[in-house]
PAZAPA-4460 file (N, C-alpha, C; in steps of 0.05 Angstrom, whole numbers, plus 32768, in hexadecimal, padded with zeros to 4 digits):
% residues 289
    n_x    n_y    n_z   ca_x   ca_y   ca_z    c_x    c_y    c_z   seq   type   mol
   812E   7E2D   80BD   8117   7E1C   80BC   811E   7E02   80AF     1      X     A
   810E   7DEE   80B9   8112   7DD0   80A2   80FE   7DCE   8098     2      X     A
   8103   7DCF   807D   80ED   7DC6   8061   80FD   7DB9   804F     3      X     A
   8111   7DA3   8058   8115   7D93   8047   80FC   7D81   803B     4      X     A
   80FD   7D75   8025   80EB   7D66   8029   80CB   7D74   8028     5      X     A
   80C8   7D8C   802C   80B1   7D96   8025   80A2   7D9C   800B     6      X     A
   808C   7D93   800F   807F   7D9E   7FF1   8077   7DB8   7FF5     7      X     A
   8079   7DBA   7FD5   8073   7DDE   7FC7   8060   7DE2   7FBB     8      X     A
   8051   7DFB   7FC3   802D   7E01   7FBE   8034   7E05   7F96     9      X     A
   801F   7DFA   7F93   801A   7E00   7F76   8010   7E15   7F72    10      X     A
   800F   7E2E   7F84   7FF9   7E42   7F81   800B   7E56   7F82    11      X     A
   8020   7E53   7F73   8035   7E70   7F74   8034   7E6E   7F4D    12      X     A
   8037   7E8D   7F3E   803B   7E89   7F29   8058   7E9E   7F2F    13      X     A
   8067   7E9E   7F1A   8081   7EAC   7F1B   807A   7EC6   7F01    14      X     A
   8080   7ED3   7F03   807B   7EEB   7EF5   8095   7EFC   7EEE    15      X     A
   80A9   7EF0   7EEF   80C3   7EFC   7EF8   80CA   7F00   7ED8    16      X     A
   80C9   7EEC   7EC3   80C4   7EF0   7EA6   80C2   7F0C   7E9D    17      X     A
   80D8   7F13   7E84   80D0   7F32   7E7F   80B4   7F2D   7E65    18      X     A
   80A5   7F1D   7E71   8089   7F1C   7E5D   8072   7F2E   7E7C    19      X     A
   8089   7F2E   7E93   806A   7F39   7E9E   8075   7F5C   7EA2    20      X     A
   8068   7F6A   7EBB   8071   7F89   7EBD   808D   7F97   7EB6    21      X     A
   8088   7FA9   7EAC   80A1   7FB5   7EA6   80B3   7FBE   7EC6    22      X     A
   80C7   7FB7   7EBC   80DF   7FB9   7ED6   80D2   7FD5   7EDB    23      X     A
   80CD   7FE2   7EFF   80C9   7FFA   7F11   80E3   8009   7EFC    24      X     A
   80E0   8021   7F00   80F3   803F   7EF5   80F6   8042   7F14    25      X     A
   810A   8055   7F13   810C   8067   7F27   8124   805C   7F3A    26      X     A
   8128   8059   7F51   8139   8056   7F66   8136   803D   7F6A    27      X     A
   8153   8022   7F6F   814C   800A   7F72   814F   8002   7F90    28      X     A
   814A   7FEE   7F96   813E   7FD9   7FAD   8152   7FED   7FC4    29      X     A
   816C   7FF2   7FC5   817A   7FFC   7FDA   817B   8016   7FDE    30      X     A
   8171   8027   7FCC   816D   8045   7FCF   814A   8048   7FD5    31      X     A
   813A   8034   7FD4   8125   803B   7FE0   8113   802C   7FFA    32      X     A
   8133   8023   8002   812B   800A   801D   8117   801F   8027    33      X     A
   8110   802B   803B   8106   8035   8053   80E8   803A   8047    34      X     A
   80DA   8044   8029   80C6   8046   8022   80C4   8020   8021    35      X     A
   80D4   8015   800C   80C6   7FFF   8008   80BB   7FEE   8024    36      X     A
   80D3   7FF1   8034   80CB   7FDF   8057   80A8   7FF8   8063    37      X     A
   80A6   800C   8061   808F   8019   8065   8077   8004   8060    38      X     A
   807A   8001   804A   8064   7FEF   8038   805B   7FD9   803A    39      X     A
   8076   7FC4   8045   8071   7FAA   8052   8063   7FA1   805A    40      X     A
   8059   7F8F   8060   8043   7F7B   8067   8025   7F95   806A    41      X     A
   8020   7F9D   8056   800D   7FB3   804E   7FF4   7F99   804B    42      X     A
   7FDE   7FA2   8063   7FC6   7F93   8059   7FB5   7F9B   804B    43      X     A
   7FBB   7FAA   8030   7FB4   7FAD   8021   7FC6   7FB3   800F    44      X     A
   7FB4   7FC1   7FEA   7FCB   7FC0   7FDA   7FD8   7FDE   7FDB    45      X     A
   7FEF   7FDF   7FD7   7FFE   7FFD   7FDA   7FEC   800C   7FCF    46      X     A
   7FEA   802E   7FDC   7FD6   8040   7FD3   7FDD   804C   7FBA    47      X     A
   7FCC   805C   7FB9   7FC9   8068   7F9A   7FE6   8079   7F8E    48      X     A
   7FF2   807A   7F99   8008   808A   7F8D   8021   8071   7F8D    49      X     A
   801E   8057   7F94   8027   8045   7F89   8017   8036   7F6D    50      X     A
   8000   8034   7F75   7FEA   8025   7F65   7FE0   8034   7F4C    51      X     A
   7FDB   8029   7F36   7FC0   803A   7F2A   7FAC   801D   7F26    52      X     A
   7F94   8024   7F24   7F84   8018   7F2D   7F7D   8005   7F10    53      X     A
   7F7B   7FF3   7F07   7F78   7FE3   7EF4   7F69   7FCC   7EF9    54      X     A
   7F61   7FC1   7EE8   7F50   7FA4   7EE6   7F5C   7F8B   7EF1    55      X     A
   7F4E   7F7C   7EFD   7F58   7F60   7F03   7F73   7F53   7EEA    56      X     A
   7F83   7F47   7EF8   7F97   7F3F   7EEB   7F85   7F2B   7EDC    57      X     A
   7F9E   7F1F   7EC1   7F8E   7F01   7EAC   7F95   7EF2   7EB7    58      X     A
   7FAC   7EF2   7EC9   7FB5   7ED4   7ED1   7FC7   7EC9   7EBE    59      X     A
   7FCD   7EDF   7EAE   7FEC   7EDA   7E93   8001   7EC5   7EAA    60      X     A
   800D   7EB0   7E9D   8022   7EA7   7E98   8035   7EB4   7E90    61      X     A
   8053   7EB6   7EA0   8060   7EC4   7E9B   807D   7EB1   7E96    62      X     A
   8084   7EAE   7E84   80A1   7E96   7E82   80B2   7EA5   7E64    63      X     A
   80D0   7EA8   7E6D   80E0   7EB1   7E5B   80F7   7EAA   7E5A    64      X     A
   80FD   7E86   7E6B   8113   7E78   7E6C   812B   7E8B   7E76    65      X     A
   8129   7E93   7E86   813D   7EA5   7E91   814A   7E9D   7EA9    66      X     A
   8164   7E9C   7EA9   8177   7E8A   7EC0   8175   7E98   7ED5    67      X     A
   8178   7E90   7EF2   8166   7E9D   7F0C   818A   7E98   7F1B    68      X     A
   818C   7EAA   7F2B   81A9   7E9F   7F3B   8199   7E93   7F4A    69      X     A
   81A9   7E7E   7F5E   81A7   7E69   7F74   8190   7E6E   7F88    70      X     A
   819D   7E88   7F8E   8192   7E96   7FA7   8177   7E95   7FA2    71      X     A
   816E   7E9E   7F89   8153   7EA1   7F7F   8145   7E87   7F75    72      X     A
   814E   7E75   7F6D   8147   7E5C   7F69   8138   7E4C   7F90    73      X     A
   8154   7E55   7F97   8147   7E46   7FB5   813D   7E61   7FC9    74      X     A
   812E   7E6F   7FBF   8119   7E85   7FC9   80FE   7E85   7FBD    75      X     A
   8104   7E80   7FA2   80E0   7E6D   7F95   80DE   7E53   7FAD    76      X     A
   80EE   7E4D   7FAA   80EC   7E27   7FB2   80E0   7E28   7FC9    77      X     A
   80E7   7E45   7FE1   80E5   7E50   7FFC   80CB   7E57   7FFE    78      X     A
   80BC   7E66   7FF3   80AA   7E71   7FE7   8098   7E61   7FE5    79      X     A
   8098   7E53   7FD4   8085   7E3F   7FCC   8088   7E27   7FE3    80      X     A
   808F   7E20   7FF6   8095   7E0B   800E   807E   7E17   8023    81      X     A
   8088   7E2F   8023   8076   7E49   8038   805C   7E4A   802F    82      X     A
   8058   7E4E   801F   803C   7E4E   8013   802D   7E3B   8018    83      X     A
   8036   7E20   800E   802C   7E08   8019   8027   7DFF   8030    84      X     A
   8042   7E08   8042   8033   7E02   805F   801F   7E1A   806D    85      X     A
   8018   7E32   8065   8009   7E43   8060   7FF0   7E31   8056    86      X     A
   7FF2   7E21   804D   7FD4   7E1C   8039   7FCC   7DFD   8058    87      X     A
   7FE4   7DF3   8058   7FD7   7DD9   806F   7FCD   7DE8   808D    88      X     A
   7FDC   7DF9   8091   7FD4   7DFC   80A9   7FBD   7E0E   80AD    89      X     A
   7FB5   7E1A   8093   7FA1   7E26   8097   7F84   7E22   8090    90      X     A
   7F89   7E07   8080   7F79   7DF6   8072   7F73   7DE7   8091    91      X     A
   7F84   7DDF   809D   7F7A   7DDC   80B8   7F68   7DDF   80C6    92      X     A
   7F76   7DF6   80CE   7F6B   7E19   80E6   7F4E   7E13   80D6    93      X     A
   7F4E   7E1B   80C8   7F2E   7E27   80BA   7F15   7E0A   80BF    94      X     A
   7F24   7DF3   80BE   7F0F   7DE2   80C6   7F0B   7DDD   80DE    95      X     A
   7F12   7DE8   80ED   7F0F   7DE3   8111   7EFA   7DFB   8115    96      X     A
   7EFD   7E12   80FB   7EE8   7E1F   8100   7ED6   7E1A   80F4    97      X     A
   7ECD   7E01   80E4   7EB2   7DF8   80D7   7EBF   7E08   80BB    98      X     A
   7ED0   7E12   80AC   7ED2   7E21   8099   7EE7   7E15   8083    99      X     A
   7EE0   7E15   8067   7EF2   7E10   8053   7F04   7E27   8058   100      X     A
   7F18   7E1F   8052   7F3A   7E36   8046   7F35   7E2D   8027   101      X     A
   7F33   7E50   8017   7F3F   7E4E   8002   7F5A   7E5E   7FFD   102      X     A
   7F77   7E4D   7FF5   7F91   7E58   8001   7F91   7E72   7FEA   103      X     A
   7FA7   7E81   7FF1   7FAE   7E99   7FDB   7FC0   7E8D   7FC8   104      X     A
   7FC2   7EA0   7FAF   7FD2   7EA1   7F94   7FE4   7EB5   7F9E   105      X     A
   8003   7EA7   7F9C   8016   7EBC   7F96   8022   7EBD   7F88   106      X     A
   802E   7EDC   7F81   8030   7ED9   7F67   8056   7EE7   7F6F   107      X     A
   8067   7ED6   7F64   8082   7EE6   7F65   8086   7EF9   7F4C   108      X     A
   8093   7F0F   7F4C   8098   7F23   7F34   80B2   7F30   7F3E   109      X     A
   80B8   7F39   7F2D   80D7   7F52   7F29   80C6   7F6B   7F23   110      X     A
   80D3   7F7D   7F32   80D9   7F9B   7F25   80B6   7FA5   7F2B   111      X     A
   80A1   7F95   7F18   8085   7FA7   7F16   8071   7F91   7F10   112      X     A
   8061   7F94   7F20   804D   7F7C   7F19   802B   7F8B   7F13   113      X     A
   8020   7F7D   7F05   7FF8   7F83   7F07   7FEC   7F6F   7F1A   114      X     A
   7FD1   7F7B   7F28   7FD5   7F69   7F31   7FB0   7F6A   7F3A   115      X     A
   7F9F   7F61   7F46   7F89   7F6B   7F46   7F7E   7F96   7F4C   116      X     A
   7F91   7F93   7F67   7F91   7FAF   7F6F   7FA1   7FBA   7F5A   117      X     A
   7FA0   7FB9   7F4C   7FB9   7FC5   7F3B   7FD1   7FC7   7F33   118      X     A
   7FE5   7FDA   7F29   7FFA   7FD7   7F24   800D   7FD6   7F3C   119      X     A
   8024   7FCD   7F42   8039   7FD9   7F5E   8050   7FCF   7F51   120      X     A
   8063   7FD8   7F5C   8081   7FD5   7F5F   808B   7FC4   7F71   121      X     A
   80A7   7FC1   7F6D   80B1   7FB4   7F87   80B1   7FC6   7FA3   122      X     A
   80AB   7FE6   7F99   80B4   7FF3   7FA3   80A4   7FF1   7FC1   123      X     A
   808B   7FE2   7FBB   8071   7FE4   7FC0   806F   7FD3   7FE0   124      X     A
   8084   7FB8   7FDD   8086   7FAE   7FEE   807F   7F90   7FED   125      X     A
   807B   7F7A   7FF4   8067   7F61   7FF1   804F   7F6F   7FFD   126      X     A
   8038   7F68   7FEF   801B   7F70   7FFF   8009   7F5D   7FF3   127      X     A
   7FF3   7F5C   7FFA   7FDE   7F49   7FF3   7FC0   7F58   7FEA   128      X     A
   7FB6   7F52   7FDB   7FA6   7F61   7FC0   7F92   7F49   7FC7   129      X     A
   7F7A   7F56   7FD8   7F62   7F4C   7FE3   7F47   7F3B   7FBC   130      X     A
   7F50   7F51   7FB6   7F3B   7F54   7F93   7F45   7F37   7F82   131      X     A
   7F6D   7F31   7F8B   7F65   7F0E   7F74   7F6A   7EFC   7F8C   132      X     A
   7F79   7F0E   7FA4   7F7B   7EF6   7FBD   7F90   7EEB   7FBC   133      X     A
   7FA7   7EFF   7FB1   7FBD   7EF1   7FA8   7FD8   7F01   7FB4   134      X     A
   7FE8   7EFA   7FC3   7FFF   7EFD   7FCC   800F   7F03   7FB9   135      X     A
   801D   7F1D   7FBE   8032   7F31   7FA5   804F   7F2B   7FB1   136      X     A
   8061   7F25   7FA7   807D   7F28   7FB2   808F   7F23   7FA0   137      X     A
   80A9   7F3C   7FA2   80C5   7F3E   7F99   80D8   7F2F   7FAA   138      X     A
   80E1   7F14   7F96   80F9   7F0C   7FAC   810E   7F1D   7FBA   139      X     A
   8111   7F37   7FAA   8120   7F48   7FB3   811D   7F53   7FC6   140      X     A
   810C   7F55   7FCB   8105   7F5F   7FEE   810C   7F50   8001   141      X     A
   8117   7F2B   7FF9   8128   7F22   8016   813F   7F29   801A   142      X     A
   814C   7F30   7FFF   8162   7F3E   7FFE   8166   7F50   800C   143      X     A
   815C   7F64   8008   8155   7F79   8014   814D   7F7F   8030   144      X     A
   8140   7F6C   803A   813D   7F6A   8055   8158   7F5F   806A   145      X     A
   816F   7F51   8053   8182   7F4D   805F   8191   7F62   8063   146      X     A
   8198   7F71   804C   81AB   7F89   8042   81AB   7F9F   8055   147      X     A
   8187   7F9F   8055   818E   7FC3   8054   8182   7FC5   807B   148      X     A
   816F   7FAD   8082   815D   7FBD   809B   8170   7FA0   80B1   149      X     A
   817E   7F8E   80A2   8183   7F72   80BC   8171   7F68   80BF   150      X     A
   8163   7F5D   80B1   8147   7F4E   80B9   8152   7F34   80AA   151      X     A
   815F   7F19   80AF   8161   7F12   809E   8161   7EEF   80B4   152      X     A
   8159   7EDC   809E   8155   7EB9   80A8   8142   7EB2   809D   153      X     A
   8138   7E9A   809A   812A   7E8C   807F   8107   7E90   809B   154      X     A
   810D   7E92   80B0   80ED   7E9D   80B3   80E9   7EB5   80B8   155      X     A
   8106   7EC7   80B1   80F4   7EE3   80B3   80EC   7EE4   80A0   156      X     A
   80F7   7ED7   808A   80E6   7ED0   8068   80C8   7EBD   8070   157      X     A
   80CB   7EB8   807D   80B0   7EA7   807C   809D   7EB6   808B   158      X     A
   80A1   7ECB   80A9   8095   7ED6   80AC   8088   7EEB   8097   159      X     A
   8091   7EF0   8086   8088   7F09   8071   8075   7F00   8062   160      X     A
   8077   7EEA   805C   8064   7ED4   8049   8047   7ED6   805C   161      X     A
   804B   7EC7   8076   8039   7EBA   8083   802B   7EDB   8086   162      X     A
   803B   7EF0   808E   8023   7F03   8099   8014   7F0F   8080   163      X     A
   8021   7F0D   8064   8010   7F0D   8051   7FF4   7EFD   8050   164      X     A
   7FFC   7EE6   8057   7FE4   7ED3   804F   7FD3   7ED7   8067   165      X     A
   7FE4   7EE4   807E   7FCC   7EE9   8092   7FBA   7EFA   808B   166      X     A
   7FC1   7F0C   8079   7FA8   7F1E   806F   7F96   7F0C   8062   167      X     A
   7FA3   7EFB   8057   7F88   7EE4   8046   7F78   7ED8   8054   168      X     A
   7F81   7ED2   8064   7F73   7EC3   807B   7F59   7EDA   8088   169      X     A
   7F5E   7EF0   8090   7F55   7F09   8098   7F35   7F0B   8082   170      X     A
   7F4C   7F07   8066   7F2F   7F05   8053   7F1F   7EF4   804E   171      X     A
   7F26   7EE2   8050   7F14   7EC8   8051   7F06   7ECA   806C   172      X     A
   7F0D   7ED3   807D   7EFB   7ED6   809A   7EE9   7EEC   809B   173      X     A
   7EEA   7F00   8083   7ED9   7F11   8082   7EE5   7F30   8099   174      X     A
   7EFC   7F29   809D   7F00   7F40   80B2   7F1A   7F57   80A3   175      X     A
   7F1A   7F54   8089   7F32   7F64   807B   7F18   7F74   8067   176      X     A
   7F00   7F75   8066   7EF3   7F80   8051   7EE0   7F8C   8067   177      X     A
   7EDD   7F82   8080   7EC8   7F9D   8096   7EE7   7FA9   809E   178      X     A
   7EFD   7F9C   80A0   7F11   7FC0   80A6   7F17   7FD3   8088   179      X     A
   7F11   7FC4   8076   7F1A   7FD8   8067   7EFB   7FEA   805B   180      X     A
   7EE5   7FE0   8060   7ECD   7FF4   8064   7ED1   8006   8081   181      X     A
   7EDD   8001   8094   7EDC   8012   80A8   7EF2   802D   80A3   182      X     A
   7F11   801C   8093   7F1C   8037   808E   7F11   804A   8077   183      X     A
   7F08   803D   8069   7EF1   804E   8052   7EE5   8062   805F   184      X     A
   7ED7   8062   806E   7EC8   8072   8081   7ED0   8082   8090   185      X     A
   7EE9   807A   809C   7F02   808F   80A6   7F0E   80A4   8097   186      X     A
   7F0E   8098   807E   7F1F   80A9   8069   7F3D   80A1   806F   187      X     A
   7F4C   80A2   8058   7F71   809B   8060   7F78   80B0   806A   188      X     A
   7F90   80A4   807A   7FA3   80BD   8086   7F8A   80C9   809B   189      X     A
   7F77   80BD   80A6   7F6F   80CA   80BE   7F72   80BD   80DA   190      X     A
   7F6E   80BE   80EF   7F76   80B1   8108   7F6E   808A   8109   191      X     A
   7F50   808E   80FF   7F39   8079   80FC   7F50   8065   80EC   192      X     A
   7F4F   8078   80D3   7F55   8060   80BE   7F76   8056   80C4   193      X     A
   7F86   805F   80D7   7FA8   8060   80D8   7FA9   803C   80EE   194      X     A
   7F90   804B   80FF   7F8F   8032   8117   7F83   8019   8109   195      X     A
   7F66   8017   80FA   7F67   8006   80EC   7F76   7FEA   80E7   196      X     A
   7F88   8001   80D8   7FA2   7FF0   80C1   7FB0   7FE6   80DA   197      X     A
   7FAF   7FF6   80EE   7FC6   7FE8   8107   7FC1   7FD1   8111   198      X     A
   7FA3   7FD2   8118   7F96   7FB7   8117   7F95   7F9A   8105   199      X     A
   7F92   7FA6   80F4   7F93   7F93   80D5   7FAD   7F88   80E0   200      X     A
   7FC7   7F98   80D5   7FDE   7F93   80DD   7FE9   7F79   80EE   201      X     A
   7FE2   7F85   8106   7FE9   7F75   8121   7FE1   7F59   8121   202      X     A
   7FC8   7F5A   8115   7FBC   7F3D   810D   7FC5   7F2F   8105   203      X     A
   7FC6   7F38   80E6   7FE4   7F2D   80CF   7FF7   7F21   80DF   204      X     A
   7FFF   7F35   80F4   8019   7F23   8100   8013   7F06   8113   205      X     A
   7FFE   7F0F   8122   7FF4   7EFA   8132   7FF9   7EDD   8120   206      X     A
   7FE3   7EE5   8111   7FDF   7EC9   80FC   7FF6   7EC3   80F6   207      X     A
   7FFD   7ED2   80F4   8022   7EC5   80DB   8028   7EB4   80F9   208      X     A
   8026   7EB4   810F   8036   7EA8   812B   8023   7E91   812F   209      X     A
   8006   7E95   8124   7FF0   7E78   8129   8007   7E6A   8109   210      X     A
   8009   7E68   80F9   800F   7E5E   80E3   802D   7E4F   80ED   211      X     A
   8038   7E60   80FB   8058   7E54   8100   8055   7E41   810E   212      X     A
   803F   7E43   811E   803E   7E2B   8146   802F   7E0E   8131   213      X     A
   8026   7E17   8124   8013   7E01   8116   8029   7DF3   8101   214      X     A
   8031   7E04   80F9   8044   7DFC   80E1   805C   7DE6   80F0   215      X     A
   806C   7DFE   8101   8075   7DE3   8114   806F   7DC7   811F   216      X     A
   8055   7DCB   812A   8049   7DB6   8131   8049   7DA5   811D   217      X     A
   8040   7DA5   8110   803E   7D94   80F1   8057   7D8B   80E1   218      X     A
   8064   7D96   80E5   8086   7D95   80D9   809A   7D91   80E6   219      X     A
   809F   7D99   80FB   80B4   7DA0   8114   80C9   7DB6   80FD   220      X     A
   80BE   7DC9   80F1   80C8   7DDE   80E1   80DC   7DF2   80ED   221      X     A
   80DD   7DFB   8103   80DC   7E12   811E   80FE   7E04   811A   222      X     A
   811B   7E0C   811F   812F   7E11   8128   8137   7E26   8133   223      X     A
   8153   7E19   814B   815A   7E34   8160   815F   7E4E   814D   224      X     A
   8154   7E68   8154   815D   7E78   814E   8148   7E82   8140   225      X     A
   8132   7E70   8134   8121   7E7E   8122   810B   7E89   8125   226      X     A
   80FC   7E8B   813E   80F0   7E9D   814F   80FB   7EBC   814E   227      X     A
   8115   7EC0   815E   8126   7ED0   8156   8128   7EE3   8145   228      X     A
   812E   7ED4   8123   812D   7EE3   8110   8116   7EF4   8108   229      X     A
   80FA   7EE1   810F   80E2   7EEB   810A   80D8   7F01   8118   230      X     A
   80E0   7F02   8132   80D7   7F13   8142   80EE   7F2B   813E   231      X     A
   8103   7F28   8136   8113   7F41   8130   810C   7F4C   8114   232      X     A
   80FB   7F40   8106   80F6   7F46   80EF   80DB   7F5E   80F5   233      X     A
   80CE   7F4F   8105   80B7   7F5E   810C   80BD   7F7A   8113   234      X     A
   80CE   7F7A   8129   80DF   7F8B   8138   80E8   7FAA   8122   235      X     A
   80F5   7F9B   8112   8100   7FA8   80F8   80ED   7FB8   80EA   236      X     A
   80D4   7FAF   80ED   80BE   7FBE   80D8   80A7   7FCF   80E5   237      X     A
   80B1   7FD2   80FC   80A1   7FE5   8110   809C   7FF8   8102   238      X     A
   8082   8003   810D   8083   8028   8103   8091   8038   810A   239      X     A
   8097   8034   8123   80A7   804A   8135   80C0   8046   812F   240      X     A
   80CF   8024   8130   80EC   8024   811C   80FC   8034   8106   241      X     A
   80E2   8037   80FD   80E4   8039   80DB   80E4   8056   80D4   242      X     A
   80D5   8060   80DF   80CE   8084   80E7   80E6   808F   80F6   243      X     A
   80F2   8075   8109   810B   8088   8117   811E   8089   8100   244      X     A
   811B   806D   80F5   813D   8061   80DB   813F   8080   80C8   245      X     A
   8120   8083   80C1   8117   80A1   80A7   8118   80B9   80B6   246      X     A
   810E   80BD   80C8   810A   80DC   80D1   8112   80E6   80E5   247      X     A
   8120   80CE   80F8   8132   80D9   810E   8116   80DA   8129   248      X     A
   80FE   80D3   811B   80E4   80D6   8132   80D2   80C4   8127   249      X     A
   80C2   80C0   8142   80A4   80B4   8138   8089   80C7   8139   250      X     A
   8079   80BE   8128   8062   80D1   8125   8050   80BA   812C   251      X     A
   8042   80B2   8145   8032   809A   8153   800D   809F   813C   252      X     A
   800F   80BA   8139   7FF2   80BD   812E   7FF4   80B6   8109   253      X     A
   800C   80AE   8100   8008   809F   80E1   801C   8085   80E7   254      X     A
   8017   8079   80F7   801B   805A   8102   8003   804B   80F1   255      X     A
   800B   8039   80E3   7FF4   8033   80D1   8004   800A   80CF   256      X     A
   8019   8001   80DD   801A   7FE7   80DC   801E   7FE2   8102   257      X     A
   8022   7FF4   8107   8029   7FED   812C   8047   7FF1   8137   258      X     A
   8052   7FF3   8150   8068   7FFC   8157   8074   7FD5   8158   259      X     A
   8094   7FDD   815C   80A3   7FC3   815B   8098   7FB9   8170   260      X     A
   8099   7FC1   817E   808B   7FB6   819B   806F   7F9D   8199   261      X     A
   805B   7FB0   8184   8042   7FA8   8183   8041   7F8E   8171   262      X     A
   804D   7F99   8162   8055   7F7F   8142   8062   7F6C   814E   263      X     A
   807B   7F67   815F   8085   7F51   816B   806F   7F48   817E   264      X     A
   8069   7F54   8193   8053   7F45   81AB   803E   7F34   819E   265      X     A
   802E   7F43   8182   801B   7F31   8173   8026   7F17   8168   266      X     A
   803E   7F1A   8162   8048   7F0B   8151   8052   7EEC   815F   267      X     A
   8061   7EF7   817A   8063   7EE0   818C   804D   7ED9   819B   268      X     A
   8037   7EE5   819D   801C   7ED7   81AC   800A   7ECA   8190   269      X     A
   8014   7EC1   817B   8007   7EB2   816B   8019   7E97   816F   270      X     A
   803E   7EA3   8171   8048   7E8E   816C   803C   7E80   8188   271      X     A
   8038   7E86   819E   8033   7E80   81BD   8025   7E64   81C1   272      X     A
   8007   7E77   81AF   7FEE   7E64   81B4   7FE7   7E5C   819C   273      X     A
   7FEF   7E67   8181   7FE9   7E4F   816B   7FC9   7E51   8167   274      X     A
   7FB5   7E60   817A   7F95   7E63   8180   7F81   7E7F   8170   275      X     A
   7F7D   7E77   8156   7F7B   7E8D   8144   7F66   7E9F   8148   276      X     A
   7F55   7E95   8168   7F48   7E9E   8176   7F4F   7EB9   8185   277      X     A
   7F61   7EB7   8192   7F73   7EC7   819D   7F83   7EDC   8192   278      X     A
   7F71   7EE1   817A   7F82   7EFA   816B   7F78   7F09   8168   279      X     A
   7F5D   7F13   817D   7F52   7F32   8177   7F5D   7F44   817A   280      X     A
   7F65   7F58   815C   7F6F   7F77   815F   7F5C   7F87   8163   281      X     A
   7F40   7F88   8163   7F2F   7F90   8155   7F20   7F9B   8169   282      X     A
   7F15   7F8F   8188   7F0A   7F8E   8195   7F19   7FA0   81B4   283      X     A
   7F38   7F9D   81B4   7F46   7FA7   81CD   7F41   7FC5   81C2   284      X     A
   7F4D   7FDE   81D7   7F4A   7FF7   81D6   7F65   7FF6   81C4   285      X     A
   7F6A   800A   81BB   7F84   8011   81A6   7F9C   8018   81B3   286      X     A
   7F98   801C   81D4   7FB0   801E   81DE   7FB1   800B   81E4   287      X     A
   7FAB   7FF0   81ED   7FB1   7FD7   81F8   7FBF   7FC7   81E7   288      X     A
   7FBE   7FD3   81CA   7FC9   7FB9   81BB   7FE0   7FB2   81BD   289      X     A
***
């Protein structure tokens, strides 16, 4: 991508300071690739056996002058570029629909963060926490997306961002709080509530592809190859991928983000038409998606 020259959203705080969560216990970033990629672009916050359920974050400041290698220096810098064009183009979008955009808070952390939904880990994944409206992410997970699954280019990093914020967008449109009253009603882990999330999902991706066509437009951001990465990234995080990578099978009835198939097609018919119109999951039958 080109973001020379780009400005950086003021709406990221860094949390990476050992003044905020205590570093995750247990198994790190490369012994628990296949749960943590599970969790990924989760339109909601990881469930209860990641979570315990706690009070809205303070909004603590977290700073402990601590030296960042390179890589990590220009992955804030990445981060915060993304966000911002996340905030223009959607600050956009939303007035063509008569509507203010208010953009999300992200918040970067190491190891264990609080966060409205509660506590999570890295283990947990990047996800987005509807209660402060704030985008959660471990730089370590681009790492990781290089290492362990091949997902790797500065917009499969940007895809991960954008389908985050597509859940924000979802919330601000009022359509991430009637799906998550509908899987309420389903109960988790039942058929209702699995398709749902598939829906939610697919969307997420859509938008992240309205955000890219716009973002381009506005920037000439888009270089050869980086379609590509994004859509192999998508590719990478299938249900059915991911279930084959772990269990040697897929189980289609706890499909709860969509098959590679489904997640790429959404993802390139946002980048297509850029028309945030054109992104009903909600309304087709569940086999058509």
């Amino acid at each position: 991508m080109k973001l020379d020259g780009r400005r950086e959203s003021t709406n990221v705080e860094d949390r990476r300071g050992k003044g905020g969560a205590m570093k995750a216990g247990g198994l790190g970033l490369g012994g628990i690739v296949v749960a943590l990629i599970i969790y990924f672009l989760t339109g909601q916050a990881p469930d209860s056996s990641m979570l315990q359920q706690v009070g809205q974050g303070t909004g603590t400041e977290y700073t402990d002058g601590q030296d960042y290698s390179q890589v990590d220096v220009e992955l804030m810098t990445f981060c915060k570029q993304i966000l911002a064009g996340t905030e223009d183009v959607w600050t956009q979008e939303f007035k063509k629909l008569g509507r203010t955009y208010q953009p999300p808070k992200m918040v970067i952390f190491a190891g264990s963060v609080q966060s409205g939904c509660g506590s999570a880990t890295s283990e947990s994944g990047p996800f987005y926490c509807s209660a402060d409206q704030t985008v959660y992410l471990d730089l370590d997970f681009f790492k990781t997306m290089k290492s362990q699954i091949g997902a790797d280019g500065d917009f499969a990093y940007a895809y991960v961002i954008a389908h985050e914020v597509g859940h924000h967008v979802q919330n601000q449109l009022g359509i991430l709080d009637s799906a998550h009253q509908q899987m309420a009603q389903y109960g988790k882990g039942t058929k209702g509530y699995n398709q749902t999330s598939v829906r939610l999902e697919l969307q997420a991706d859509f938008f992240a592809g309205v955000w890219a066509y716009h973002d381009n437009k506005m920037f000439g951001s888009l270089e050869d190859g980086d379609i590509e990465e994004a859509l192999n990234a998508a590719a990478k995080i299938g249900d059915d991928y991911l279930q084959k990578q772990a269990y040697g099978k897929t189980m289609p009835e706890t499909f709860n983000h969509g098959t590679s198939e489904q997640r790429s097609r959404w993802l390139k018919k946002g980048l297509r038409t850029g028309d945030i119109n054109q992104g009903d999951t909600f309304s087709p039958s569940y086999s058509s998606l």
